[in-house]
Backbone as ProteinMPNN parsed JSONL, in Angstrom:
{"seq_chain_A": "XXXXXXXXXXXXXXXXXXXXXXXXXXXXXXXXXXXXXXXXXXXXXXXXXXXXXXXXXXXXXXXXXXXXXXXXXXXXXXXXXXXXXXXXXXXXXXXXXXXXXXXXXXXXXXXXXXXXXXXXXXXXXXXXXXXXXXXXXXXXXXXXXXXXXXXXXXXXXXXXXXXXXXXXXXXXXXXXXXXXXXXXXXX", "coords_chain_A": {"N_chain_A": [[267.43, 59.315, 84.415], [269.727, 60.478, 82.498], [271.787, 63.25, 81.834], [273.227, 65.539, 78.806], [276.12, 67.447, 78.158], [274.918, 70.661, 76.742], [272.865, 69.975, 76.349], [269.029, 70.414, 75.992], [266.393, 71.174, 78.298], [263.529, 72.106, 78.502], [263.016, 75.524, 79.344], [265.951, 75.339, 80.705], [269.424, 74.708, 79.937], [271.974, 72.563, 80.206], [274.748, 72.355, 81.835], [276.59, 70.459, 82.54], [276.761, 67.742, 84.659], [277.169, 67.408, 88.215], [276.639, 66.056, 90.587], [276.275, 62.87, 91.225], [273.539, 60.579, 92.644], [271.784, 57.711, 94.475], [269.147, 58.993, 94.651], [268.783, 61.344, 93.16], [270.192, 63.319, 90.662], [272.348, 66.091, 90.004], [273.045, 68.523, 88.574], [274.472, 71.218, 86.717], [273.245, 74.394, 85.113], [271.663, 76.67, 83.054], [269.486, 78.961, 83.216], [267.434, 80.055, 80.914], [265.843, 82.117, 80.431], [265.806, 83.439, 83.297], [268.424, 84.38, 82.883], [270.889, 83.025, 84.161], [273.197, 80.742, 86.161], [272.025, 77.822, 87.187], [271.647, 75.116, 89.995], [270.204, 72.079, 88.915], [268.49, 69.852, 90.278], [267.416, 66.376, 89.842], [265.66, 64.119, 90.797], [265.206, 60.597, 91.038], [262.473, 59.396, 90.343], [260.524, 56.532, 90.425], [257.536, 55.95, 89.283], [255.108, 56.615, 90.857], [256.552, 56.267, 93.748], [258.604, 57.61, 95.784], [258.039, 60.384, 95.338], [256.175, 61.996, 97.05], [258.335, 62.24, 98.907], [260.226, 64.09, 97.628], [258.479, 66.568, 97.072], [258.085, 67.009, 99.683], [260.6, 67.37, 100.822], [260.805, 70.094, 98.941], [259.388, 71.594, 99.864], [259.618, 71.795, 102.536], [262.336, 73.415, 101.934], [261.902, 75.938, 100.959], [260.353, 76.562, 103.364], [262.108, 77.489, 104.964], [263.763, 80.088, 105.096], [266.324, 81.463, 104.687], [269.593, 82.994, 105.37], [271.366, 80.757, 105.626], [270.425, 78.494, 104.09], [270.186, 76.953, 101.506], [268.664, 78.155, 98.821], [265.066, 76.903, 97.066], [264.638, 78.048, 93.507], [262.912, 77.673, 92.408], [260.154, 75.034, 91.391], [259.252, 72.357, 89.461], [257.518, 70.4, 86.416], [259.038, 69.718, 83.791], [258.857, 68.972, 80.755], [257.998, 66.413, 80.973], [259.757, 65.513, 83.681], [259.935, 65.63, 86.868], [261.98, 68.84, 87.954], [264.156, 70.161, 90.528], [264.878, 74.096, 90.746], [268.136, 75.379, 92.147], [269.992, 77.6, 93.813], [272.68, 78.131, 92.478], [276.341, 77.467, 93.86], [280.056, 77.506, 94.452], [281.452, 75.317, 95.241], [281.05, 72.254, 97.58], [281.166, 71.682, 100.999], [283.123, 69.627, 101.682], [283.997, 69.007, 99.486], [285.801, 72.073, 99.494], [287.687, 71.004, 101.972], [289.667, 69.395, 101.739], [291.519, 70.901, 100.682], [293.614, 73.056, 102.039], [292.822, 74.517, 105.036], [292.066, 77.673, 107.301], [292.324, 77.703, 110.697], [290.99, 79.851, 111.72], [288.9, 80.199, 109.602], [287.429, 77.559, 108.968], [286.604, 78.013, 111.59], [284.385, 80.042, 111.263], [283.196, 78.728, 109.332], [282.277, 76.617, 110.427], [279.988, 77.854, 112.462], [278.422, 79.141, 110.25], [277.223, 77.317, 109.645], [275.802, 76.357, 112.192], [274.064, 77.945, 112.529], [272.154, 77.802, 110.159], [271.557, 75.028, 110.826], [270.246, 75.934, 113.585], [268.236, 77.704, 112.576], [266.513, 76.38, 111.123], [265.642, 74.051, 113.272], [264.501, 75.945, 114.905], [262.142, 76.107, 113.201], [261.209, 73.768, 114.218], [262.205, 71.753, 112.45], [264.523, 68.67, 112.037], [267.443, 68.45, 110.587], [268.284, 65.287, 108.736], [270.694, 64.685, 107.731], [273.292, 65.114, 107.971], [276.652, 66.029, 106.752], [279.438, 67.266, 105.08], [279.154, 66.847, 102.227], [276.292, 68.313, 102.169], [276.616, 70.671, 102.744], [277.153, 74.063, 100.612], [279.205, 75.734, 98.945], [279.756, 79.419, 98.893], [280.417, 82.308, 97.083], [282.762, 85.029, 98.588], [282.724, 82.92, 100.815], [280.789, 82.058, 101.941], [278.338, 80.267, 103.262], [276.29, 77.782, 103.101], [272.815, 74.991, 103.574], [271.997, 72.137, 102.315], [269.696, 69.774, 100.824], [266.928, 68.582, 101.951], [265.724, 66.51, 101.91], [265.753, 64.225, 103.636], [264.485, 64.797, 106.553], [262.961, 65.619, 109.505], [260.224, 66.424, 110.419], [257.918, 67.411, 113.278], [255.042, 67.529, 112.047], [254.658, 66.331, 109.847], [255.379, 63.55, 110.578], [254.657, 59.952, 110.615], [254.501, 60.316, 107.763], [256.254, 59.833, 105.884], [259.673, 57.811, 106.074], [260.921, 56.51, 109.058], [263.92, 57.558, 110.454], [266.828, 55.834, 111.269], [267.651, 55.688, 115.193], [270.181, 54.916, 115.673], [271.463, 56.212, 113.561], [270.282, 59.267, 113.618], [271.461, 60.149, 115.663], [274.52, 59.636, 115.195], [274.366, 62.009, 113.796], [273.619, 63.89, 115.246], [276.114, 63.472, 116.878], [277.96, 64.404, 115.263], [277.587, 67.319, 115.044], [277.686, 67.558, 117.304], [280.534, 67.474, 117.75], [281.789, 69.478, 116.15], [280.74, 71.399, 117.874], [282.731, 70.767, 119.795], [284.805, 71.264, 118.485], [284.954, 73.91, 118.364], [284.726, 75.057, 120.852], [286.999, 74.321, 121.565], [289.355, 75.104, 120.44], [288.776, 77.935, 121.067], [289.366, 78.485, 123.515]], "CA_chain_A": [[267.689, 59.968, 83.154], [271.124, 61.775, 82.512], [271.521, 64.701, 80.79], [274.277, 65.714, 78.821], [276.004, 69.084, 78.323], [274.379, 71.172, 75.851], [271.172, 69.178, 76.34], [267.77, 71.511, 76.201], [265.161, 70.65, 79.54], [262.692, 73.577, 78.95], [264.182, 76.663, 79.801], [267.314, 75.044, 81.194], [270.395, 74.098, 78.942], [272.534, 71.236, 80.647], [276.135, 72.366, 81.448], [277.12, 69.574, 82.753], [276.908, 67.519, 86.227], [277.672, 68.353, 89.594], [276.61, 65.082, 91.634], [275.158, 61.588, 91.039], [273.352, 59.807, 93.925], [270.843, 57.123, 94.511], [268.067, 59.252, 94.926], [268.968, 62.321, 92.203], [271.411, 63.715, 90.01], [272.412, 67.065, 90.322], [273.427, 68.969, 87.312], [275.138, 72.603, 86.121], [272.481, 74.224, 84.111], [271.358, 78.029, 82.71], [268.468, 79.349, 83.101], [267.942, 80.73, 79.687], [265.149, 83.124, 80.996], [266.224, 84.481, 84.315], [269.39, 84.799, 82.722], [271.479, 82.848, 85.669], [273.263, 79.522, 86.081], [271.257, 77.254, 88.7], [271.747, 74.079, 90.094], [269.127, 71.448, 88.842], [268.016, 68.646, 91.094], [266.461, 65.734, 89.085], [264.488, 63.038, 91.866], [265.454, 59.623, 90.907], [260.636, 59.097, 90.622], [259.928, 55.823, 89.482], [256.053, 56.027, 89.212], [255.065, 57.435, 92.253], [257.754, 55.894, 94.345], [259.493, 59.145, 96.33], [257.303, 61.456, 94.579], [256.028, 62.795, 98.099], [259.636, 62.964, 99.711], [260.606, 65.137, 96.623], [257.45, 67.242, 97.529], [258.618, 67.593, 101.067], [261.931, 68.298, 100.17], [260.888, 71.16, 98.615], [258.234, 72.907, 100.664], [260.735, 72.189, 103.48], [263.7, 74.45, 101.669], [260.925, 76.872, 100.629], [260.013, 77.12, 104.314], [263.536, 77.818, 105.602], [263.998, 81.278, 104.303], [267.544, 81.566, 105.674], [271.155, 82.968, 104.606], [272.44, 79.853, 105.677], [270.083, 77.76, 103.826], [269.876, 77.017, 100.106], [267.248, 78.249, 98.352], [265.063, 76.694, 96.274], [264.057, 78.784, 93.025], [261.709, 77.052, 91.371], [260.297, 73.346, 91.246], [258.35, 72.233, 88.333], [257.688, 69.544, 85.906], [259.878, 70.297, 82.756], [259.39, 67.689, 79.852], [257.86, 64.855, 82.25], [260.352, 65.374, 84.461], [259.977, 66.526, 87.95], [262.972, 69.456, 88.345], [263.977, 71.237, 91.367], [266.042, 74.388, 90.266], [268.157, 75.952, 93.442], [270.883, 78.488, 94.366], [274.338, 77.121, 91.984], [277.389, 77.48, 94.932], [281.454, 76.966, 93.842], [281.536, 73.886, 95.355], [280.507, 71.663, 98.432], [282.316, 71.66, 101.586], [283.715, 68.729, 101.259], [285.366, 69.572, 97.964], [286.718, 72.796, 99.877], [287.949, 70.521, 103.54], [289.987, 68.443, 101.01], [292.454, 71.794, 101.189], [294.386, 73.471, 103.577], [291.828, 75.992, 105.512], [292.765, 78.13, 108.527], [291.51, 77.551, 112.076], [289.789, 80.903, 111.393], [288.036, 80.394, 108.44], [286.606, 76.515, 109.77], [285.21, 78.458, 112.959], [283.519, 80.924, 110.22], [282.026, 77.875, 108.418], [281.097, 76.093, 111.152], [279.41, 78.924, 113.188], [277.191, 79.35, 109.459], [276.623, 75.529, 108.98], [275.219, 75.674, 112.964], [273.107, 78.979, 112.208], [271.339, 77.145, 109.769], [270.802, 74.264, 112.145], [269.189, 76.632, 114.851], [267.221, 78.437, 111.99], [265.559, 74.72, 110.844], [265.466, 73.805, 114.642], [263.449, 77.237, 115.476], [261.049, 75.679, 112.462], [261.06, 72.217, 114.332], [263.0, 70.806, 111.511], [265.794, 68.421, 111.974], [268.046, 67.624, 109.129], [268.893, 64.254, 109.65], [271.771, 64.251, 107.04], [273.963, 66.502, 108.077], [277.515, 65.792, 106.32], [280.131, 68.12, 104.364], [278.492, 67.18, 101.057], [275.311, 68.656, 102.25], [276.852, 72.275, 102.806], [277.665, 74.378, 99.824], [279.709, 77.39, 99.607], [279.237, 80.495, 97.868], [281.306, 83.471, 96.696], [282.621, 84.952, 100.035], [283.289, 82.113, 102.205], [278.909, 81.743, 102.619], [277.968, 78.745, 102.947], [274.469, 76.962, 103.067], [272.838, 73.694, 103.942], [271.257, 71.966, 101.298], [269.411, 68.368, 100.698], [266.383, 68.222, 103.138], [265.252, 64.861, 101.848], [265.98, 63.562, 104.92], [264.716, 65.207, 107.707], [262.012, 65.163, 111.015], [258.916, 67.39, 110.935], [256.589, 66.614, 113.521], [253.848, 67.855, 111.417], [254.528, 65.28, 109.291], [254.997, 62.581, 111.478], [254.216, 58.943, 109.857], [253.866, 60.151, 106.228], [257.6, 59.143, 105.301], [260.363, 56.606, 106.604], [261.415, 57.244, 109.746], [265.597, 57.411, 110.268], [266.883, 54.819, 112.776], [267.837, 56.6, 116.053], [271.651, 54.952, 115.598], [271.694, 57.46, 112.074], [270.077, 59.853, 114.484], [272.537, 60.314, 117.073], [275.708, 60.086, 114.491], [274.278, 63.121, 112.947], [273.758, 64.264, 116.42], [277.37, 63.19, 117.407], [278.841, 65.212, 114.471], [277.143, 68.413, 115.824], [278.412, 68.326, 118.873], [282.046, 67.285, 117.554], [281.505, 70.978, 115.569], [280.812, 72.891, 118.931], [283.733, 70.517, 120.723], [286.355, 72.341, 117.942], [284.911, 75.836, 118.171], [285.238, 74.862, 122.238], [288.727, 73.752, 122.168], [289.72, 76.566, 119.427], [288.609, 79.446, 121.571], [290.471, 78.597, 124.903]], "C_chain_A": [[269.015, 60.713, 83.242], [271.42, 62.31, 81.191], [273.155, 64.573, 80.262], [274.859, 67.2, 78.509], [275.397, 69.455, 76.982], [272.893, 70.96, 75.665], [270.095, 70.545, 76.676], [266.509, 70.892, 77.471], [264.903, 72.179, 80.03], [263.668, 74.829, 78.977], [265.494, 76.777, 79.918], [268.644, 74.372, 80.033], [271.364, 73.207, 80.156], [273.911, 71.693, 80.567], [277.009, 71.174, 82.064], [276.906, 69.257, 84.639], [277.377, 67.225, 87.078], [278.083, 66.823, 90.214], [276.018, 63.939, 90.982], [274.913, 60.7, 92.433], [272.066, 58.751, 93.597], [269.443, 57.649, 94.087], [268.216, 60.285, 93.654], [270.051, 62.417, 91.594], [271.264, 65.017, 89.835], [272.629, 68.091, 89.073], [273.841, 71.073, 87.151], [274.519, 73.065, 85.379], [272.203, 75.706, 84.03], [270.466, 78.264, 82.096], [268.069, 80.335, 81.834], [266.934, 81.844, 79.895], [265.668, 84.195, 81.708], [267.726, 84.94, 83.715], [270.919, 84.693, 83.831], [271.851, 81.417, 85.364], [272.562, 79.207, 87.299], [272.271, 75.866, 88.793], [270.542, 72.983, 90.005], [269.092, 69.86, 89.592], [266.99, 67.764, 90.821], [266.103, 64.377, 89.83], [264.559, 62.025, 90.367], [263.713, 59.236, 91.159], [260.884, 57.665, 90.051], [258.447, 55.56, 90.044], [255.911, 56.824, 90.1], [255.578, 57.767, 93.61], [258.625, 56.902, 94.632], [258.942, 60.192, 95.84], [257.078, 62.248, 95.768], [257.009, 62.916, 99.161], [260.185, 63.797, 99.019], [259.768, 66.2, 97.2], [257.677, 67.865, 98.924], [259.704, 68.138, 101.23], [261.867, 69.562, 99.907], [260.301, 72.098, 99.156], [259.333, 72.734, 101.988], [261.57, 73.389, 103.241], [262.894, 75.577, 101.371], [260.734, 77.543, 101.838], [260.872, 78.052, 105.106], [264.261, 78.762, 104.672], [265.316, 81.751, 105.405], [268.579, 82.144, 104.709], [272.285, 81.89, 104.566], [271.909, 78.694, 105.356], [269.787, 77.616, 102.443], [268.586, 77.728, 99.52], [266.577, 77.614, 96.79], [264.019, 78.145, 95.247], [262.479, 78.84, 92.507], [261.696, 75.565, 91.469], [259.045, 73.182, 90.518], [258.48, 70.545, 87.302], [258.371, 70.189, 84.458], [259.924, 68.718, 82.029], [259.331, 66.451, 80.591], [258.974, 64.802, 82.812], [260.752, 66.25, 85.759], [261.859, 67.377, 87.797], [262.924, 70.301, 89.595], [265.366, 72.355, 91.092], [266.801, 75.505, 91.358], [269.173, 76.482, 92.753], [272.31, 77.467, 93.278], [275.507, 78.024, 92.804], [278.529, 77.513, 93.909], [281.523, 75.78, 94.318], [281.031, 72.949, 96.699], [281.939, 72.079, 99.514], [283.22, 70.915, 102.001], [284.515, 68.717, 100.539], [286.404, 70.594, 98.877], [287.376, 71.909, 101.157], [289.255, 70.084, 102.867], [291.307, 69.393, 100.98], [292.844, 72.364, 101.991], [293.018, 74.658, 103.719], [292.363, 76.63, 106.725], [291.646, 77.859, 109.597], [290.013, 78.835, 112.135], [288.459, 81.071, 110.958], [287.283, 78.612, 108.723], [285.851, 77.147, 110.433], [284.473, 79.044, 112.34], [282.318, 79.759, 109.719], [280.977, 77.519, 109.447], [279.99, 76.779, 112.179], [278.109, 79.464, 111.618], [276.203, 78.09, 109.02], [275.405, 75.863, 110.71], [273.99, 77.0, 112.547], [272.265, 78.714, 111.219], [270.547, 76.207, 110.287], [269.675, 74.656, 112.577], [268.111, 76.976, 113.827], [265.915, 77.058, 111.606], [265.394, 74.325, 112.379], [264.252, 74.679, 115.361], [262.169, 76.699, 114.836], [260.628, 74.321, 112.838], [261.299, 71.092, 113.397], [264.267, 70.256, 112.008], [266.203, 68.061, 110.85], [268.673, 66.871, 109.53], [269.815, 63.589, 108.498], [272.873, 64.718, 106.612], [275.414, 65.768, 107.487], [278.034, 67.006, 105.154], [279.998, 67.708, 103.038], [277.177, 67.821, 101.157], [275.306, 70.136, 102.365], [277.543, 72.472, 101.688], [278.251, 76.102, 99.902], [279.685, 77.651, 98.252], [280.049, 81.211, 97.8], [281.391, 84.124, 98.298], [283.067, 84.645, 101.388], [281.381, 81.857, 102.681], [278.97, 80.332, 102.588], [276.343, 78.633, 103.373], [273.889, 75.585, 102.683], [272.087, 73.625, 103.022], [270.502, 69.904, 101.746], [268.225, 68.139, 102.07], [265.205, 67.367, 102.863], [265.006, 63.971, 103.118], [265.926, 64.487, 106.38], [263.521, 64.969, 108.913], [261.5, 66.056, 111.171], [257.719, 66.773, 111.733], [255.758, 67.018, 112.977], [253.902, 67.094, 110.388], [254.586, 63.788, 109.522], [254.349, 61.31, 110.634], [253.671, 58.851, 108.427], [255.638, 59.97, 105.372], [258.462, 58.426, 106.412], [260.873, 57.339, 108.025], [263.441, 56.93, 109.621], [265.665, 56.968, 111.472], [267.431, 55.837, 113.833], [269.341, 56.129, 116.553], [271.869, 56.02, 114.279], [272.067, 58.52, 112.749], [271.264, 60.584, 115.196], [273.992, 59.757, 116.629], [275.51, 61.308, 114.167], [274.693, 64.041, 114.056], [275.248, 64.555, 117.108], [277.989, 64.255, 116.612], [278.623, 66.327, 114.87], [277.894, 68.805, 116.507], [279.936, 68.3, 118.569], [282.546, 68.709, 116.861], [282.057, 71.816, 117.185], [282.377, 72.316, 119.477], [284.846, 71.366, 119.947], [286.36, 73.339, 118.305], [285.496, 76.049, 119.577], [286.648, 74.842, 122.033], [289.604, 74.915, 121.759], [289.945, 77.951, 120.473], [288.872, 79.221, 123.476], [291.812, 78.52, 125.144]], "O_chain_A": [[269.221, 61.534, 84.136], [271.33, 61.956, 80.015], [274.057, 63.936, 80.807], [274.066, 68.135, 78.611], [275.361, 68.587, 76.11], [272.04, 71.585, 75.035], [270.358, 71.464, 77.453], [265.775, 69.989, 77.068], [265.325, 72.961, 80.881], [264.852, 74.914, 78.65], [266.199, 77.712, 79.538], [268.34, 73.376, 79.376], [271.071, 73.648, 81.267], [274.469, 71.569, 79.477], [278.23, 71.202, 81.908], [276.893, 70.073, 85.56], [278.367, 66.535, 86.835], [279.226, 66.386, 90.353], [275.182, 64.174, 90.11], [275.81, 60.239, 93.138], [271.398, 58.927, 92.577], [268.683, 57.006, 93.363], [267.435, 59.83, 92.817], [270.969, 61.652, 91.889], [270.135, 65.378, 89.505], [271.452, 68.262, 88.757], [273.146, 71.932, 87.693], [274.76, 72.481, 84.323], [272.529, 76.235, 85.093], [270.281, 78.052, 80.898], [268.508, 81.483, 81.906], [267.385, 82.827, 79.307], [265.943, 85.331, 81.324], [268.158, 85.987, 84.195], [271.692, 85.581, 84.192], [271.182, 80.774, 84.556], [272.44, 79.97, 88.257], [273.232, 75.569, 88.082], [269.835, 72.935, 91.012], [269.787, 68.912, 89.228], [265.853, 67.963, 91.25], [266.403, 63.406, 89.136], [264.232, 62.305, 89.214], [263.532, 58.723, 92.264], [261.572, 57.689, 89.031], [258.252, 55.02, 91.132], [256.629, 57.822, 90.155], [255.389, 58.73, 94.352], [259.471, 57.163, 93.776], [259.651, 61.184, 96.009], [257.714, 63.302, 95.76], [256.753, 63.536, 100.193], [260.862, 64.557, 99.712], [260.421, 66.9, 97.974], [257.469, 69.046, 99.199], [259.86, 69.258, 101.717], [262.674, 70.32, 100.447], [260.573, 73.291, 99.017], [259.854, 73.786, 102.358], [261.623, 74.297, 104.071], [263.574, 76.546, 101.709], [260.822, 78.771, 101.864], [260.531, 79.062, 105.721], [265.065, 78.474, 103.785], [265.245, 82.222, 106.54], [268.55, 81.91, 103.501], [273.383, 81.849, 104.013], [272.388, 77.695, 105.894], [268.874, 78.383, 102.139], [267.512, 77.63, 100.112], [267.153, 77.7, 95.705], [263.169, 78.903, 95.714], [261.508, 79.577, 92.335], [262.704, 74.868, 91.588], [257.981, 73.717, 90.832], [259.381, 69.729, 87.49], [258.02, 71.339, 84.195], [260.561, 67.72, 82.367], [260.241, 65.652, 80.812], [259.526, 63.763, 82.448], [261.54, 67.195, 85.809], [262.836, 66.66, 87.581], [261.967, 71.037, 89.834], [266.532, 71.963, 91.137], [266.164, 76.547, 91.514], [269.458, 76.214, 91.586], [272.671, 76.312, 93.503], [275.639, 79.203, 92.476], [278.264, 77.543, 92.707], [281.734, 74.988, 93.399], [279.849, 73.282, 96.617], [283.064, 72.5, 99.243], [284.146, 71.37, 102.672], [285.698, 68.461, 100.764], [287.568, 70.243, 99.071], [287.999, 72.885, 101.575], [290.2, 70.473, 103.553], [292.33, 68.764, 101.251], [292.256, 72.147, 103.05], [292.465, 75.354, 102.867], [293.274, 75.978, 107.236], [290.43, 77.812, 109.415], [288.812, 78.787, 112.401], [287.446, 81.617, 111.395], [286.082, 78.793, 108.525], [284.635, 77.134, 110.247], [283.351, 78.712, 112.722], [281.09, 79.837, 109.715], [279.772, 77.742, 109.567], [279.128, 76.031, 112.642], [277.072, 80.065, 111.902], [275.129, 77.927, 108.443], [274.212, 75.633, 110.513], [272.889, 76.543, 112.241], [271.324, 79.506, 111.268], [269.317, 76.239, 110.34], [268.542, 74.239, 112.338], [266.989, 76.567, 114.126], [264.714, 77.027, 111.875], [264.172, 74.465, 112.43], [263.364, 74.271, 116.11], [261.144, 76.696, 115.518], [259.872, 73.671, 112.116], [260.856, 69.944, 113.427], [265.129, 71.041, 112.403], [265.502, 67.407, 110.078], [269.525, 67.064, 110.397], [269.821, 62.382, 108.259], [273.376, 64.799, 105.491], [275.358, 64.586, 107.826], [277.209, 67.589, 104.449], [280.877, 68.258, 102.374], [276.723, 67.967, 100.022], [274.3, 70.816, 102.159], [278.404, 71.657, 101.356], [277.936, 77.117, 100.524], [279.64, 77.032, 97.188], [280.888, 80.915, 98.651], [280.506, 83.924, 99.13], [283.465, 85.244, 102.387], [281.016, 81.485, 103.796], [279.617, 79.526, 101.92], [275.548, 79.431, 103.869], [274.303, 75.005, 101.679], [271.439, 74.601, 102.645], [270.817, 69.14, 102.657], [268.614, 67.581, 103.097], [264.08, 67.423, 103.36], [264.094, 63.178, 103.349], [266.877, 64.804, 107.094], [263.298, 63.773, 109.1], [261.966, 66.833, 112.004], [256.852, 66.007, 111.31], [254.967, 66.891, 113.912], [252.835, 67.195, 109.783], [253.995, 62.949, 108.841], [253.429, 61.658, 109.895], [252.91, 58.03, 107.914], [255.773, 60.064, 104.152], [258.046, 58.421, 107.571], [261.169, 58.533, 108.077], [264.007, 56.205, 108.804], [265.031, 57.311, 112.47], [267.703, 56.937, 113.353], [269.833, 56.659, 117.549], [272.899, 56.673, 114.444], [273.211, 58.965, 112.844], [271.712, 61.701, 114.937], [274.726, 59.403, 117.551], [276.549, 61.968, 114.196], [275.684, 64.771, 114.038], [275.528, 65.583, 117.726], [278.598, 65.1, 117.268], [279.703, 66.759, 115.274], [278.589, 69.819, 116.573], [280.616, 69.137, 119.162], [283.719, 69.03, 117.052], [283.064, 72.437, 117.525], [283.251, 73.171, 119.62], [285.668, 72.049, 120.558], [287.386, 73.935, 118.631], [286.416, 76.841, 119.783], [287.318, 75.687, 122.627], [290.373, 75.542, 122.488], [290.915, 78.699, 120.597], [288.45, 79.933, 124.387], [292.242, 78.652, 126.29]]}, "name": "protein", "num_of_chains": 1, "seq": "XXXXXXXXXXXXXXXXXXXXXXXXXXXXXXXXXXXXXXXXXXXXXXXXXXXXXXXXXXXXXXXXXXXXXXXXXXXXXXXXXXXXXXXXXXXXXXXXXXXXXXXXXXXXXXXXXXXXXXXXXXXXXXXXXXXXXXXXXXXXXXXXXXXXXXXXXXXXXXXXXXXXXXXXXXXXXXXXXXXXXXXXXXX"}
């Protein structure tokens, strides 16, 4: 379904959107209640089809009560249509990489991108889709990991797909290519 700006979904007015992906579309939207713009996250369902990786998705980000982890606000059905409505950032970090940054202000990010990590790691969560569209930054210089569609709870264990263990161990690889800068940086 895509929204357009001005569009009414419940509560939410439609300022226009953020992201489009396979799985969701992301959208710019104001909470006409709380009195707040969010970011709305609309799950690509057909029938029941991803319905319980949406579901996990969200009790995941729910669980991971972090400063360096999105939060979600609210997740509801709005007008037959599952919404999840989170934290609205300035932009991804991707968008910001794309400009000049200082050696400084990288080691900053990446020292809040891995502190999220550890904090999902402490919860026996991996996020197994770690990439600079998946971190969003906030007023600040904050940043926070978002999208945990894709990740590895053993307590869930054989109730969604698993991720091949070449995915795996890119995600893995990028990690460590993180600590190798902060390493190289600070000698």
């Amino acid at each position: 379904m895509k929204l357009r700006a001005r569009q009414k979904l419940g509560k939410y007015r439609i300022l226009g959107r953020i992201a489009s992906g396979p799985l969701a579309d992301v959208y710019r939207a104001y909470d006409s209640i709380q009195k707040l713009n969010v970011a709305l996250k609309i799950p690509k369902i057909e029938g029941n089809v991803g319905y319980d990786e949406v579901l996990h998705e969200v009790r995941v980000a729910t669980k991971l009560k972090h400063p360096n982890i999105l939060s979600v606000l609210n997740a509801s059905y709005v007008d037959d249509h599952f919404v999840i409505a989170m934290e609205l950032g300035e932009e991804s970090l991707a968008d910001r990489i794309e400009r000049r940054t200082s050696i400084t202000q990288l080691l900053e990010l990446a020292a809040q991108g891995l502190a999220a990590l550890a904090h999902a790691h402490d919860h026996k969560i991996i996020h197994c889709d770690i990439k600079p569209e998946n971190f969003i930054l906030f007023q600040g210089s904050q940043l926070k990991l978002a999208d945990f569609g894709w990740d590895d709870d053993p307590a869930t264990a054989g109730e969604k797909p698993n991720i091949s263990t070449t995915a795996l161990l890119q995600h893995v690889d990028h990690v460590f290519q993180i600590f190798d800068v902060s390493a190289l940086v600070g000698t």
